[in-house]
Every structure is written in C-alpha cells, then in structure tokens.
VEXFI-681175 format. One record per atom (N, C-alpha, C): x, y, z. Coordinates in Angstrom, 2 decimals, decimal comma, padded with zeros to 5 digits. Atoms other than C-alpha are relative to their C-alpha. Example, Ala and Ser with C-alpha at 12.3 -4.5 7.8 and 13.67 -1.06 7.14 Angstrom:
+---------+---------+---------+
:       X :       Y :       Z :
+---------+---------+---------+
:  000,89 : -001,19 :  000,00 :
:  012,30 : -004,50 :  007,80 :
:  000,90 :  001,20 :  000,00 :
: -000,82 : -001,19 : -000,06 :
:  013,67 : -001,06 :  007,14 :
: -000,77 :  001,09 :  000,73 :
+---------+---------+---------+
***
This chain:
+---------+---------+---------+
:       X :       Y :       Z :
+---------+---------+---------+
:  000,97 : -000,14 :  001,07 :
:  150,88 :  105,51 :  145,64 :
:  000,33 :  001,26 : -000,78 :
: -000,71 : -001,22 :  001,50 :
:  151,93 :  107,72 :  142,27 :
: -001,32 :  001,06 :  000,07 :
:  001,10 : -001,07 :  000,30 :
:  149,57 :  111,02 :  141,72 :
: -001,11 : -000,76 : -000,97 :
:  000,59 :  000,61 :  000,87 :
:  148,80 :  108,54 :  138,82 :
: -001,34 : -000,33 :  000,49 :
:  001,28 :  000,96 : -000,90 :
:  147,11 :  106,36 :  140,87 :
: -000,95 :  000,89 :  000,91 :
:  001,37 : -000,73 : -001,09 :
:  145,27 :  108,70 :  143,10 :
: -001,15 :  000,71 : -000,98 :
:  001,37 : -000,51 :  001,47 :
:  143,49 :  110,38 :  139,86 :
: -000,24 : -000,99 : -000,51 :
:  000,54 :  001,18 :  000,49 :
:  142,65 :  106,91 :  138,64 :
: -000,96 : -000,46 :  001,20 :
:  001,01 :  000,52 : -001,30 :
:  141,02 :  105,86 :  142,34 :
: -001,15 :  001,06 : -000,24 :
:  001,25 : -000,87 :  000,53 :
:  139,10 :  109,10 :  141,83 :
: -000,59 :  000,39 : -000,82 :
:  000,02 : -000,12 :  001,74 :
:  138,32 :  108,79 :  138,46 :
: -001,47 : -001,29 :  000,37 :
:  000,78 :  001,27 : -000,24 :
:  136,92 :  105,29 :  139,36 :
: -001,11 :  000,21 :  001,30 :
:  001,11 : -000,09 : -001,52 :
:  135,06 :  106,71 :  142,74 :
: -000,95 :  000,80 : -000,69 :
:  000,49 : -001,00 :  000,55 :
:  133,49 :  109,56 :  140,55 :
: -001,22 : -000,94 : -000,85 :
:  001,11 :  000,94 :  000,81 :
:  132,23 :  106,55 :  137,79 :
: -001,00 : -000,69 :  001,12 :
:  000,85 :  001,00 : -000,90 :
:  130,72 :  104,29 :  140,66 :
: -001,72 :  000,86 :  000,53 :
:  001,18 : -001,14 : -000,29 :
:  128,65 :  107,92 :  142,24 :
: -000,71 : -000,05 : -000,98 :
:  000,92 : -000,93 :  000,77 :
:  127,51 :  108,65 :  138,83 :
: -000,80 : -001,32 : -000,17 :
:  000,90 :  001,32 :  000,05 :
:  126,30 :  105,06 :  138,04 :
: -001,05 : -000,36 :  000,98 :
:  001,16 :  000,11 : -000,80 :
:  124,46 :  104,97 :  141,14 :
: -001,32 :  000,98 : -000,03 :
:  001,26 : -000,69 :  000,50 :
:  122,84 :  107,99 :  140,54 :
: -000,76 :  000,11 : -001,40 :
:  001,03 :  000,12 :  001,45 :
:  121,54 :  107,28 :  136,80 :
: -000,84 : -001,44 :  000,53 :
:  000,99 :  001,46 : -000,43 :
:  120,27 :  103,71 :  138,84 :
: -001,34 :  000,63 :  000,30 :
:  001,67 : -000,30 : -000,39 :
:  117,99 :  105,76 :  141,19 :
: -000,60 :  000,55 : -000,64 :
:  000,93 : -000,42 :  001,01 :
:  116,96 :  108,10 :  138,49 :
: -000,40 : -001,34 : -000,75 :
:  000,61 :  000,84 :  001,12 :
:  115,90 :  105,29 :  136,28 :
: -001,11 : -000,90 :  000,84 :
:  000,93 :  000,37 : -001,05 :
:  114,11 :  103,66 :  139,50 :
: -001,08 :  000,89 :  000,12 :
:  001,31 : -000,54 : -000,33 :
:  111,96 :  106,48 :  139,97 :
: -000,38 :  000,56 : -001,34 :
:  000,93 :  000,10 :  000,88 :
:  111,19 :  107,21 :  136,87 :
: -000,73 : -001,15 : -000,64 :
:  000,74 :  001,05 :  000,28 :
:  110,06 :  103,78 :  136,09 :
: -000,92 :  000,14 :  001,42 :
:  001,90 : -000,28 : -001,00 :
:  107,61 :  104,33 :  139,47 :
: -000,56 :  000,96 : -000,08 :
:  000,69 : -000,57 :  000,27 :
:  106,54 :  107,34 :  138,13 :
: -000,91 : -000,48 : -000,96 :
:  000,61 :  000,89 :  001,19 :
:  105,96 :  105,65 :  134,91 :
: -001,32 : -000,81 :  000,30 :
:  000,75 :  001,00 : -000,14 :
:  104,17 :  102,98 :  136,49 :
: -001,68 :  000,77 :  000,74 :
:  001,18 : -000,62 : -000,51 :
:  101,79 :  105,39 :  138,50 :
: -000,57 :  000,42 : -000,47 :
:  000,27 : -000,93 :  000,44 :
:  101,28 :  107,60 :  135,77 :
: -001,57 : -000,84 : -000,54 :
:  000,12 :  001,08 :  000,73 :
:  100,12 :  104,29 :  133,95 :
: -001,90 : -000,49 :  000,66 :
:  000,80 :  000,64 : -000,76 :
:  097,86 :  102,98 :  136,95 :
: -001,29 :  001,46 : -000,20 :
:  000,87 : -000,79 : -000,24 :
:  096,36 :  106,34 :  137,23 :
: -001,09 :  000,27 : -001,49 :
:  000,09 :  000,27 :  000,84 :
:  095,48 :  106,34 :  133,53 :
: -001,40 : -000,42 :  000,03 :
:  000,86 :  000,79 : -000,10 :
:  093,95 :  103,42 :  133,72 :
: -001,37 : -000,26 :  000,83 :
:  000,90 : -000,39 : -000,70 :
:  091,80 :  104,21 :  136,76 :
: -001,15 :  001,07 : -000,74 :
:  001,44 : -000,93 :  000,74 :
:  090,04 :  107,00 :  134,85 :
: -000,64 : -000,42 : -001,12 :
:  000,45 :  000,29 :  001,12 :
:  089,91 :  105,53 :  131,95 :
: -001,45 : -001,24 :  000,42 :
:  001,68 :  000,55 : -000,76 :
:  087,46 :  103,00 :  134,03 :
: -000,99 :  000,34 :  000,32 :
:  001,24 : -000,71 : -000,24 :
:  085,41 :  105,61 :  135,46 :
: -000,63 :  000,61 : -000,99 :
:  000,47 : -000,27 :  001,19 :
:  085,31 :  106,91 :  132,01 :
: -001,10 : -000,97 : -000,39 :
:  000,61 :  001,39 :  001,07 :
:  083,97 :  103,50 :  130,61 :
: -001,02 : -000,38 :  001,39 :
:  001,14 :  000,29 : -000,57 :
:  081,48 :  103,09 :  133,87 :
: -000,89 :  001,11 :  000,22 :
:  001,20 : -001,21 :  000,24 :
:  079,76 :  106,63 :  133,42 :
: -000,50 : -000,02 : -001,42 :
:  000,46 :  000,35 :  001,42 :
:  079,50 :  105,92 :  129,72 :
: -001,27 : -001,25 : -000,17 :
:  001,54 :  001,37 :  000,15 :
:  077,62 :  102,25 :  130,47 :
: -001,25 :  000,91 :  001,45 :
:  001,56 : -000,46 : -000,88 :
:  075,37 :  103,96 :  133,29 :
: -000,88 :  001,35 : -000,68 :
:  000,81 : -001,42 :  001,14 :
:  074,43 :  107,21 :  130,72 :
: -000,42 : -000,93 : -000,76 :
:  001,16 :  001,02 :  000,78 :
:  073,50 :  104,39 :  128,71 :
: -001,16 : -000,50 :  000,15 :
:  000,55 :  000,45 : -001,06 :
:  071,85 :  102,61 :  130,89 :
: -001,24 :  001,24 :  000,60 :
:  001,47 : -001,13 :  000,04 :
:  069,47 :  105,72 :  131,94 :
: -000,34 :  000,35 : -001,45 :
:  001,12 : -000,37 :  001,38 :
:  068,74 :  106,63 :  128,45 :
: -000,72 : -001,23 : -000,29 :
:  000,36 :  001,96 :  000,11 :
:  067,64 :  102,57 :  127,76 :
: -000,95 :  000,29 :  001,00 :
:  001,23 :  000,13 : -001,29 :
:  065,51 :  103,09 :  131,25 :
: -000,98 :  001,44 : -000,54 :
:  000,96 : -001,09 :  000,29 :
:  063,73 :  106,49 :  129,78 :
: -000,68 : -000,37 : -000,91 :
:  000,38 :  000,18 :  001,24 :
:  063,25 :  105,19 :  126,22 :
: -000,94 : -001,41 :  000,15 :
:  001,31 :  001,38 :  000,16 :
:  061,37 :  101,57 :  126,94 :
: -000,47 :  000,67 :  001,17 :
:  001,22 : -000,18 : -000,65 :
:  058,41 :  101,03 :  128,00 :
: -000,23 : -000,71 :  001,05 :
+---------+---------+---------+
***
C-alpha cells in the first residue's frame, strides 16, 4: 500500500468520524428542540387554565 493510499484511508476514516458526529449533534438537538417545544406548550396550558379559572372567579363574584 503507496503513502498515497494510506492518506486517502485516513482521509476517508476522518470523513466517516466527522459525519457521525454532525448525526448525533443533529439528534440531540432535534430532542432538545422537541423538549423545548413540549415544555412550551405545557405552560402555555397552565397559562390558558389560570386565565379560564381568574375568569371563572370574577363571573362567580359578579352574579348574583
């Protein structure tokens, strides 16, 4: 095997590492993503069920 070839095998072992590691980065940032997302959405619920129950007591103070 020529020097050629041995800096081409490691040329090609070097691409394969880096490709794997831009995979798992892109894996966990899409499950950060997705948590960030979920979590979001969770407050944004408790938002929108303290909003209808503050309603909801002013409506129970105001009738009769």
């Amino acid at each position: 095997m020529g020097i050629k070839d041995q800096f081409q095998d490691k040329a090609d072992q070097l691409k394969e590492q880096a490709q794997r590691a831009r995979e798992g980065v892109q894996e966990e940032v899409s499950e950060r993503r997705q948590q960030a997302q979920k979590r979001a959405r969770e407050r944004a619920q408790q938002g929108q069920e303290q909003a209808q129950d503050a309603a909801q007591e002013a409506r129970d103070r105001f009738e009769p």
